[in-house]
N, C-alpha and C positions, 0 to 999 in steps of 0.2 A: 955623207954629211953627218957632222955629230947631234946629236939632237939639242945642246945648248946654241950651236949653230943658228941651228932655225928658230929657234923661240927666239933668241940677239933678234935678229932681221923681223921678223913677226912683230915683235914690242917698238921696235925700230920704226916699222909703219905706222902700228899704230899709233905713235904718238907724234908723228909726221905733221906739222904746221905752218909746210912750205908756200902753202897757198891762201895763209890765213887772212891778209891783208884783202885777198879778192873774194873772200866766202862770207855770205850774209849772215849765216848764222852761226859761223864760224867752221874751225875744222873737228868733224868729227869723222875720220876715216872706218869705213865700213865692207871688211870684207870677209871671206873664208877660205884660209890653205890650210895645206898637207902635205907631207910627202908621198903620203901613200893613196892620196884622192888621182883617184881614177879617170871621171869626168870634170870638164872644167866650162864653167859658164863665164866666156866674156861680155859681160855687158858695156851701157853704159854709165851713167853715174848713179847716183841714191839719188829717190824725188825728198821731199819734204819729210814726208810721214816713216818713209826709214830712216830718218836722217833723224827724228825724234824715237827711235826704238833701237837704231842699232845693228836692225836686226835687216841681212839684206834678201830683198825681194819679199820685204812681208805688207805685201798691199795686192789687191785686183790683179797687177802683172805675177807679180811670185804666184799666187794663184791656178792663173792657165796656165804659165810654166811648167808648174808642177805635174797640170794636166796634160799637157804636150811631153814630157819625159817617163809619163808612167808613175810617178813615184809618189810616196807620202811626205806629210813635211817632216817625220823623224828621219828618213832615207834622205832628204835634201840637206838639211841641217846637219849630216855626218861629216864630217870635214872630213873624217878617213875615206869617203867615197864620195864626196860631189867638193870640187874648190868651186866658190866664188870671186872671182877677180876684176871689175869691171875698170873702167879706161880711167873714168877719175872717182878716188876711193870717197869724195865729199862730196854734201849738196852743191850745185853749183850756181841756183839762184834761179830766179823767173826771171822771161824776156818777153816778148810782147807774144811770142808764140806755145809759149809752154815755157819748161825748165831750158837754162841755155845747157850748150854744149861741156861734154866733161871737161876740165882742166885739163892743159897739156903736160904742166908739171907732173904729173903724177906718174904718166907713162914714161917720158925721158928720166923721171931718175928711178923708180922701181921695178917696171915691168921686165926687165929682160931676168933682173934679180930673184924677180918670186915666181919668176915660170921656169929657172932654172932649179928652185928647190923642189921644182913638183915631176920626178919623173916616170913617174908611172902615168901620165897623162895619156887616155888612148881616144880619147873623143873631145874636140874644143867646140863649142857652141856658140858661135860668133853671131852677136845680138843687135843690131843697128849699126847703122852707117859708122860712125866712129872706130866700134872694134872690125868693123868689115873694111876700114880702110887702112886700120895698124897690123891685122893678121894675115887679109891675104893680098893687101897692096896692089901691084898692077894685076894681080889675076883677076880680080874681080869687075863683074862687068861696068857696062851706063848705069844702071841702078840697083839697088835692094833688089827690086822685083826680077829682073833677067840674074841678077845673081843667086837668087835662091830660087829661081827655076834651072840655075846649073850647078844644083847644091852635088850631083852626083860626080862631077868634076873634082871636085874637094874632099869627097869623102875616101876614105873613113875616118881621116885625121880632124877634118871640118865638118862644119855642118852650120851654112849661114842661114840666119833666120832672121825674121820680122820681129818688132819689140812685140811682148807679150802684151802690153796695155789695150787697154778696151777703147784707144781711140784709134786701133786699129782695126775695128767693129767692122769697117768697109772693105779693106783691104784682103781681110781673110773675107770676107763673100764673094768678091770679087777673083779670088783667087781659092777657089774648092780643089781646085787639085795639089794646095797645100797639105791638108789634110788629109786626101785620099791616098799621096802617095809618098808624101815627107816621114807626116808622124811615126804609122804603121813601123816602118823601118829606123825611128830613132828609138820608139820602145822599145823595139827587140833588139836593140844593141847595147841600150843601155840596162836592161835586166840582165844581158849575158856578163858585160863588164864588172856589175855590181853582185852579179852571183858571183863571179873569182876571186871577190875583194875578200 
């Protein structure tokens, strides 16, 4: 791919305002690719406070993310070595339970487009139920929880995970053999990734 190529499609997103009629504070799409990023974090959408910054995962969640991967934020914010791509690139509003569900627009007309410019992809990080049900569809089990207790089924291409937010404070105590024997083995795949980069 020619590199005007990719910047076309890149400016092309970002200026994307297909969903603007249903976004409260309008469309400000917020992601990060590459061709040559390595690792890819599918989330789900922006909350509020990235959606005022821009900048994705930079709240609490990007946080323990960060600390779940091993890495610094100059190493995350490298688009040549980590993409960001979540399911919908806009805030998508509060519901009575938190923020609602990402936009579907976003995934039927981009996703297939900007996972095809990235392929050097060797680890996808499939973040909450939305990208656990666009990436690994019927593989995936009854819940979050039995699917990322067969996160070894998926790997080394996958790797599903729990949203990194701190209102998931119960779910990781609830769940210590995420930690004992998830992490361990995503750091050291993703330091070996990011050493070749």
């Amino acid at each position: 791919m020619r590199a005007d190529q990719y910047e076309e499609i890149n400016n092309a997103v970002k200026g994307c305002t297909i969903c603007s009629p249903h976004l409260p504070l309008g469309p400000r799409p917020v992601f990060q690719i590459h061709p040559k990023a390595k690792i890819l974090i599918a989330g789900q959408a922006p909350g509020s406070k990235v959606h005022a910054t821009g900048i994705p995962f930079d709240d609490p969640s990007g946080d323990r993310l960060r600390d779940w991967m091993g890495v610094d934020k100059e190493t995350f914010y490298n688009r040549e070595k980590i993409a960001i791509l979540p399911m919908g690139f806009c805030y998508p509003g509060t519901g009575k339970s938190g923020d609602l569900p990402p936009r579907k627009e976003c995934a039927d007309k981009w996703r297939e487009t900007l996972l095809a410019l990235m392929p050097s992809i060797q680890l996808t990080l499939v973040i909450g139920q939305y990208a656990l049900d666009w990436h690994l569809k019927d593989q995936k089990k009854k819940n979050l929880t039995e699917t990322v207790k067969a996160w070894k089924e998926y790997w080394p291409e996958n790797l599903p995970l729990p949203h990194p937010s701190p209102r998931n404070n119960i779910w990781l105590k609830k769940n210590e053999w995420f930690e004992i024997d998830v992490l361990p083995k995503l750091k050291t795949t993703i330091r070996k990734a990011l050493k070749d980069n």
